[in-house]
N, C-alpha and C positions, 0 to 999 in steps of 0.2 A: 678250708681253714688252714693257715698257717702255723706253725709253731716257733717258737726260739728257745737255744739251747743255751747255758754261760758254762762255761769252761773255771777251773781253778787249780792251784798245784799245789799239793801240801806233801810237807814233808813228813813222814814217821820217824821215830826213832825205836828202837830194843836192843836191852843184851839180851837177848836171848834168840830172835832169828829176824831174816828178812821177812819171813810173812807176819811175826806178832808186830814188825814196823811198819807194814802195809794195812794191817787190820787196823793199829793205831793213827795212822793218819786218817781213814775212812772214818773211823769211830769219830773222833774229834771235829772232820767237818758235820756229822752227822748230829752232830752237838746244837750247832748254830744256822745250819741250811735244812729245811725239807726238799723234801723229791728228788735226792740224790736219786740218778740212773745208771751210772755204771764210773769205773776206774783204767785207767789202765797205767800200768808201772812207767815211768819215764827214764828211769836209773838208779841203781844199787850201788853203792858207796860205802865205805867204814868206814871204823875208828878204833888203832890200838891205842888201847887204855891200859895203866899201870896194871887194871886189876880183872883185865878181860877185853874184851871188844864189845864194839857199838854199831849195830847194823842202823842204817840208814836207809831210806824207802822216798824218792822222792814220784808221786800218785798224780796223776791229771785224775779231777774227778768233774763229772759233768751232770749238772740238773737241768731242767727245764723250766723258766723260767710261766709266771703265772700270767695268765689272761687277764686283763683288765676291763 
């Protein structure tokens, strides 16, 4: 038996670090996809802001898609 994967890239955003922008982008696809399987970080980026920074998380996250 075969399988098939799909692929997606979501961005996080936090002031407060890169992993609670990483957690947040997985959390939020986990919102609207089942069977996430794994992530992995594609690139870290900011943002100064007036009133602090903006960490940035851009996530490849990958499911498996269902048998029909």
């Amino acid at each position: 038996m075969s399988k098939a994967f799909k692929l997606i890239e979501v961005v996080g955003t936090s002031s407060e670090s890169y992993a609670v922008a990483i957690n947040a982008a997985v959390e939020q696809a986990r919102k609207s996809i089942s069977g996430l399987g794994w992530f992995e970080v594609t690139d870290l980026r900011g943002a100064i802001l007036e009133k602090g920074l903006e960490y940035q998380a851009t996530v490849k996250i990958g499911f498996r898609l269902r048998d029909e």
